[in-house]
C-alpha positions in Angstrom: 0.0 0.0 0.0 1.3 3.3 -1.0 2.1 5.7 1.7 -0.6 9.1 1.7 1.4 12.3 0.4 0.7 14.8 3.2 -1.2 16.7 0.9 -3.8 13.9 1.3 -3.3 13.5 4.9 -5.0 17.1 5.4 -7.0 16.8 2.7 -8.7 13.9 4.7 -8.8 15.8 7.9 -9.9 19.0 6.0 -13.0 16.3 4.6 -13.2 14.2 8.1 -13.5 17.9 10.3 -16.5 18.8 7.5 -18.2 15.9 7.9 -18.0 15.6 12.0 -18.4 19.8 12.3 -21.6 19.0 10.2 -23.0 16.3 12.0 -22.6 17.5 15.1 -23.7 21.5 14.3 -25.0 23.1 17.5 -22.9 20.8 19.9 -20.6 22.6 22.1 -18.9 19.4 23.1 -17.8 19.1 20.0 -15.8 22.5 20.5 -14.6 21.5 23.8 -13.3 18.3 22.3 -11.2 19.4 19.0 -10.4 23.0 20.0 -7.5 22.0 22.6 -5.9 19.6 19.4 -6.6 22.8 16.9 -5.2 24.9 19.9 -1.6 22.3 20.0 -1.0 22.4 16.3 -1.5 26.6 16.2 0.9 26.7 19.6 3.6 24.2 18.3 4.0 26.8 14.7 3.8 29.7 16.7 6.5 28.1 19.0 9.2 27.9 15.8 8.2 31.1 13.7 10.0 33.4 15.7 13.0 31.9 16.2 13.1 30.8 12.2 12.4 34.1 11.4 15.7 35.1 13.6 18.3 33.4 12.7 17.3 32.9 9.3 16.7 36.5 8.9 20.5 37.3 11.0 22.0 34.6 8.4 20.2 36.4 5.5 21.9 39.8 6.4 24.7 38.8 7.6 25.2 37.0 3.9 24.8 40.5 2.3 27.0 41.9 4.3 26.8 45.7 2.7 24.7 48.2 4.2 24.5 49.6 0.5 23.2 46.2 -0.6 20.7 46.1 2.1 19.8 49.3 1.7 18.5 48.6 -1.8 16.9 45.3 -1.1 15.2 46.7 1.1 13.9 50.1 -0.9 13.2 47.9 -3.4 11.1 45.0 -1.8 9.2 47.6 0.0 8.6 49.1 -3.5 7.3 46.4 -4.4 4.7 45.6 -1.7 3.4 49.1 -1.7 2.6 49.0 -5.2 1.2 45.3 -5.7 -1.2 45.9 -2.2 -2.8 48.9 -3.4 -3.5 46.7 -6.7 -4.9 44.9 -4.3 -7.1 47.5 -2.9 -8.4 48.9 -6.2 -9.5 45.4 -7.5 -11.3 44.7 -4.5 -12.8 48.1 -4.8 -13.6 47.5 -8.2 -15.0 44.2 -7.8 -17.3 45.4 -4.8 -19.0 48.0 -7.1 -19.5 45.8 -10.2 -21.0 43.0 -8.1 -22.6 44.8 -5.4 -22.6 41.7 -3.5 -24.1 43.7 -0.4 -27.3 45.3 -3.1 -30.4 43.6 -1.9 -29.0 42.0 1.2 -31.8 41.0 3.6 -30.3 42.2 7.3 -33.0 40.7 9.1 -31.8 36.9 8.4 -28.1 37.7 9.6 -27.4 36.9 12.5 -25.4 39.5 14.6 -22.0 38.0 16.2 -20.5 40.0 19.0 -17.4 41.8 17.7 -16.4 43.3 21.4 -13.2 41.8 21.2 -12.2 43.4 18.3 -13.4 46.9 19.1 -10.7 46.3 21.9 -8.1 45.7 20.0 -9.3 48.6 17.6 -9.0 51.0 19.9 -6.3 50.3 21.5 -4.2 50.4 17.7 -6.0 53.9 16.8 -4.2 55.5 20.1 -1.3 55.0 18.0 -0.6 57.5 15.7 2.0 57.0 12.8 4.6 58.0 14.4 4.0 55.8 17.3 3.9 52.8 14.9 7.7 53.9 13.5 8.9 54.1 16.9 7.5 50.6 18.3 9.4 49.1 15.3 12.5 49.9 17.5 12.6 47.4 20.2 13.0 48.5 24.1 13.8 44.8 25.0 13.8 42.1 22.2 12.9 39.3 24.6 9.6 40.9 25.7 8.9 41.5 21.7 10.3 38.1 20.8 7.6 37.2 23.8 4.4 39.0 22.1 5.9 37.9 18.5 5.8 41.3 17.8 7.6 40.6 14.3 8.5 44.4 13.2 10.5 44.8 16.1 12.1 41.7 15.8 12.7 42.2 11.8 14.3 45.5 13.4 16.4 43.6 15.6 17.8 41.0 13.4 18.4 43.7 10.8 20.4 45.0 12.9 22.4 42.3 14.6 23.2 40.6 11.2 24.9 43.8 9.8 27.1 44.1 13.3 27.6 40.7 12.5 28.7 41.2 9.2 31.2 43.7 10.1 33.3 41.1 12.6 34.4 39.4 9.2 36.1 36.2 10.1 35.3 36.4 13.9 32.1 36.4 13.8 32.0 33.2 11.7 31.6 30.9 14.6 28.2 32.9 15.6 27.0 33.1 12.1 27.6 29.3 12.0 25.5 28.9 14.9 22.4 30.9 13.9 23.0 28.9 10.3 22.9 25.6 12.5 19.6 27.1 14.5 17.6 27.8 11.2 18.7 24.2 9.7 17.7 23.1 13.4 13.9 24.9 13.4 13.6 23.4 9.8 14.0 20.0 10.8 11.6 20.6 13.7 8.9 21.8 11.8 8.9 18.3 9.5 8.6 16.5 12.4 5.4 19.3 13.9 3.8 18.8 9.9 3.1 15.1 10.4 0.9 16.6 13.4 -0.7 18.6 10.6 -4.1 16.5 9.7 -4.9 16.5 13.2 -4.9 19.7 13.7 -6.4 20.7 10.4 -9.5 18.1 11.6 -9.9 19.9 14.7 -10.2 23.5 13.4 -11.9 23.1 10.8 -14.2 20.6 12.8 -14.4 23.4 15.7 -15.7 25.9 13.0 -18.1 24.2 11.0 -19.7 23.0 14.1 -20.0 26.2 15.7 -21.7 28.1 11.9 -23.0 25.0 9.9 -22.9 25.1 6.3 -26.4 26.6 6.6 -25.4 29.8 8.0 -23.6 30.5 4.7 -26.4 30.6 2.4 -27.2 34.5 3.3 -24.1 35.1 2.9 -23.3 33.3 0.3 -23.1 35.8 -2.8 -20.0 37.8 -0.6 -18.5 34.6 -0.3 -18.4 33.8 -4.4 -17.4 37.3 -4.8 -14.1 37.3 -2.0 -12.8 33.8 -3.6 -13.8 34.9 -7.4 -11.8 38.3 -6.7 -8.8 36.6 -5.1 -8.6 33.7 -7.8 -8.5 36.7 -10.5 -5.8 38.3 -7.8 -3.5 35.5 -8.0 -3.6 34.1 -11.7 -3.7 37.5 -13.4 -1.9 40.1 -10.8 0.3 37.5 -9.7 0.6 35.0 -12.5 1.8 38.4 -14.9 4.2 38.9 -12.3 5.3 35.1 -12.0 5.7 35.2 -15.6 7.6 37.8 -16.0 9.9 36.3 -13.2 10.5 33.5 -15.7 8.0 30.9 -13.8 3.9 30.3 -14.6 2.0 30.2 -11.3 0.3 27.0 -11.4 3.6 25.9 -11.6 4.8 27.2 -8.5 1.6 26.9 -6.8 1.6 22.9 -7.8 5.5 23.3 -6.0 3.7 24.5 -3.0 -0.4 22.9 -2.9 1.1 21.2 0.9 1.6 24.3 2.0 -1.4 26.2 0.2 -3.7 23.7 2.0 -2.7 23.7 4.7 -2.6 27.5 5.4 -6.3 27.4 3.6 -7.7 25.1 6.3 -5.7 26.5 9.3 -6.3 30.3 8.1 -3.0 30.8 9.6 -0.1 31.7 7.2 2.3 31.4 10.0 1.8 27.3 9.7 3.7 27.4 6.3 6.7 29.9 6.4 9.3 27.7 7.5 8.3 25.6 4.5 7.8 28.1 2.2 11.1 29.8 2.8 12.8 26.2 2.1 10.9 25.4 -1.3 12.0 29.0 -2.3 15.7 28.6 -1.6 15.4 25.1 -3.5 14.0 27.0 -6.8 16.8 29.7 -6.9 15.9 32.4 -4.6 19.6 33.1 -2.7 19.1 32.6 1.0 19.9 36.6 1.5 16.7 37.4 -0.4 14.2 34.8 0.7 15.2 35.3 4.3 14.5 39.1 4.1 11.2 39.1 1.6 9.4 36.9 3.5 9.8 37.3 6.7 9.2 41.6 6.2 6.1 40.5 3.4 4.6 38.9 6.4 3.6 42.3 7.4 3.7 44.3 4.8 2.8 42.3 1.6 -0.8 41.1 2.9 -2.1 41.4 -0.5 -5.6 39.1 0.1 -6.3 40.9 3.7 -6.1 44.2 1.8 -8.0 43.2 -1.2 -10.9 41.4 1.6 -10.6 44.8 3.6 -11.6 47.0 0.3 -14.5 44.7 -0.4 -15.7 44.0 2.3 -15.8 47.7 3.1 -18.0 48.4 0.3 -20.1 45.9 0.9 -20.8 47.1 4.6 -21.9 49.9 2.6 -24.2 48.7 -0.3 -25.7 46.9 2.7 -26.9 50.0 4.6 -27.5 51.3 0.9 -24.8 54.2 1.5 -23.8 55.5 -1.8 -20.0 56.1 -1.1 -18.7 59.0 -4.2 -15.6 58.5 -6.0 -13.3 60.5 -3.7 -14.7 58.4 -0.2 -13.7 55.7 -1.7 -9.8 57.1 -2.6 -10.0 58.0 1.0 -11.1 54.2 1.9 -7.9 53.4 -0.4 -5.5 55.5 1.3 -6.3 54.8 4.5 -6.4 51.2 4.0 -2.8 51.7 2.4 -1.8 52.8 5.9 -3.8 50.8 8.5 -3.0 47.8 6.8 0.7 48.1 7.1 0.4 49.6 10.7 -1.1 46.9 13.3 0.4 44.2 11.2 0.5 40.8 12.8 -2.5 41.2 15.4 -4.8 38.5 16.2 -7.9 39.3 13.8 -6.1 41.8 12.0 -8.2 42.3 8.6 -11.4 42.7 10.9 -9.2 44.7 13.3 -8.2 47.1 10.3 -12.0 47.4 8.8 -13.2 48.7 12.4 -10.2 50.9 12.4 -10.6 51.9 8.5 -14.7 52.2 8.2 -15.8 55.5 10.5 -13.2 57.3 7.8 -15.6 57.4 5.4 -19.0 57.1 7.4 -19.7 53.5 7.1 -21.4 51.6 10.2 -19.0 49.5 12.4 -21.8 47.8 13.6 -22.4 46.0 9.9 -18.8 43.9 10.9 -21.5 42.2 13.2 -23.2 40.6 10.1 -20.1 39.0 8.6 -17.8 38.4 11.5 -19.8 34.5 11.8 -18.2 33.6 8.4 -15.0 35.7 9.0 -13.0 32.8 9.7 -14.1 31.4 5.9 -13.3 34.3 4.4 -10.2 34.6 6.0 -8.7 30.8 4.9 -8.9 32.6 1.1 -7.0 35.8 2.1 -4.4 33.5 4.1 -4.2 31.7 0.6 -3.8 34.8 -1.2 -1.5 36.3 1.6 1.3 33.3 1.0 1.4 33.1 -2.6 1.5 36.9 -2.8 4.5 36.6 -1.0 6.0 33.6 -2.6 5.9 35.3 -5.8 7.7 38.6 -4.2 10.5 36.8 -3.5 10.8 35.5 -6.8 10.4 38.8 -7.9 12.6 40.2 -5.8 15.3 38.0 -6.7 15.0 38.6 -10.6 15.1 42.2 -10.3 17.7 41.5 -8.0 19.6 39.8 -10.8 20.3 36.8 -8.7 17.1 34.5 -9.7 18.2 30.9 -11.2 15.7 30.1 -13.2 17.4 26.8 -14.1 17.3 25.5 -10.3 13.9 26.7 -10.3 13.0 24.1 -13.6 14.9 21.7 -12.2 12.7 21.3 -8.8 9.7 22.3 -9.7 10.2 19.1 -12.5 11.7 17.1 -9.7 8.6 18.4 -7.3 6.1 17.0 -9.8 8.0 13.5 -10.3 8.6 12.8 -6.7 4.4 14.2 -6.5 3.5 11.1 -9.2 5.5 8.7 -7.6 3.8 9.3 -4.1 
């Protein structure tokens, strides 16, 4: 009997936590029983993303070397993410108002879910000005930010270290060796936490479906077909032009990486694939230097499906309450969402967390979050989709414009990839 691929292994779970969510819709035991195994898998990523993203990040730095060279790496990645989110933005803006998925939406058979939690967190980001954002990127103490996996300040951090660390030359070998040895160490790891994977995949999505029911999606269902038609024309047109001018087709690289794709899509949580996804890249070409600085820093910034969901859904709020928003509310809605999305990167919630934060700008009711925060989570495993692959392709990108893409290494495994796929 042939051994299951572990594609199929969450596939199964992703079918199995259906199926038992289904069954069992209404039961809170249910809940109580799978969210502790859902909560194990999320813990045991969480435990290895920050230190991955330090020393592979310190490693990656350090292997430039030149401030000049970072310098420009950096400008242009951050070029780069600027321009391809606001794409983003005006697509989902676009979509929203040639759909009008929220025109003829009948409130009264929604049912409200309490967004408290979020209004929290809301206003505790909006009592943070700019400015205060730019400073908090600077660490006070880098064990209490590696502690709250605040991931700006520590990007800061190992920006930082790995260019002192670049300037010991030979000396500081031994210590570059080591954080080289701790990245190859946090990789191995996080094989042995993926067989782990299908268990937690049953229990989350098991958890969800139990608590909504695939009933609960029918009201909703037409802003459901228009967030995953909007991303699927996001990734093979935005990001397959892109791709493709990289020198590799998308369903390519998105065949390289359908493990990782499914398994962020059923856990919602990007974090669960970018050990993973950093390897895969280094295997098709992307230099070390480049994949451990675009990812790691597109993890914040390059959230291309949560700001493409944020414009939509936005717009749809509206067209719910029938609110006609003019042309210049809704260049407001895009500039501010340029802004807030970058600025309370990486907290729990965020795309709902930036809608509350983004909406009163141009007059829209918070209180319509309430009608689609019960199928959030749904919505969310496509912009997690979206989110990875957007930053897959940046560093592929990144590493063209770079000069320093191999597009041969990149043939070569994705060809492998398949073989080893049709064996298995």
């Amino acid at each position: 009997m042939k051994k299951l691929g572990l594609v199929w292994q969450i596939l199964i779970g992703l079918v199995l936590g259906i199926a038992v969510g289904a069954i069992f819709y209404g039961n809170p035991k249910v809940a109580d029983i799978l969210k502790p195994i859902g909560d194990i898998f999320i813990h045991l990523i969480k435990m290895i993303v920050v230190p991955i993203v330090l020393s592979t990040l310190i490693v990656g730095v350090a292997g430039v070397g030149d401030m000049k060279k970072l310098g420009k790496l950096g400008g242009k990645t951050l070029l780069y993410f600027e321009a391809v989110t606001t794409i983003a933005i005006i697509i989902g803006l676009l979509v929203a108002n040639i759909v009008k998925p929220g025109v003829g939406v009948d409130m009264s058979h929604l049912s409200q879910t309490d967004i408290s939690k979020y209004v929290a967190t809301t206003h505790e980001t909006q009592s943070h000005g700019f400015a205060d954002t730019l400073v908090n990127i600077v660490p006070t103490n880098i064990v209490q930010s590696m502690a709250k996996g605040d991931m700006l300040a520590i990007i800061f951090f190992a920006v930082m270290f790995g260019l002192g660390l670049a300037k010991l030359g030979e000396r500081g070998k031994p210590l570059l060796n080591f954080f080289e040895l701790v990245a190859e160490t946090m990789f191995n790891l996080t094989n042995s936490i993926m067989r782990f994977a299908p268990f937690g995949v049953f229990a989350l999505i098991g958890v969800t479906v139990s608590k909504f029911g695939v009933s609960s999606l029918i009201p909703l269902g037409k802003l459901m077909v228009t967030v995953y038609g909007a991303m699927a024309f996001f990734i093979i047109v935005i990001l397959g032009l892109l791709s493709k001018w990289a020198g590799v087709s998308i369903f390519k690289l998105m065949g390289v990486l359908k493990e990782e794709l499914l398994l962020a899509y059923s856990t919602a949580s990007s974090e669960t694939v970018l050990p993973r996804i950093m390897e895969k890249l280094e295997k098709m070409g992307c230099p070390k230097s480049i994949t451990s600085f675009v990812i790691p820093t597109g993890y914040s910034f390059n959230l291309d499906g949560s700001t493409l969901y944020q414009a939509l859904a936005a717009i749809f709020i509206a067209q719910m309450y029938g609110i006609h928003l003019s042309i210049s509310q809704q260049i407001t809605l895009m500039l501010v969402l340029m802004l807030t999305s970058k600025g309370i990167a990486g907290v729990p919630g965020v795309s709902f967390v930036v809608l509350l934060a983004t909406l009163g700008s141009v007059g829209i009711p918070v209180e319509g979050l309430a009608f689609i925060a019960g199928i959030d989570r749904l919505l969310d495993m496509a912009r997690t989709v979206v989110n990875v692959v957007g930053n897959s392709v940046a560093t592929i990108v990144v590493s063209k414009w770079e000069g320093q893409f191999n597009k041969e290494e990149a043939d070569d495994y994705i060809r492998n990839h398949n073989l080893d796929t049709q064996v298995s």
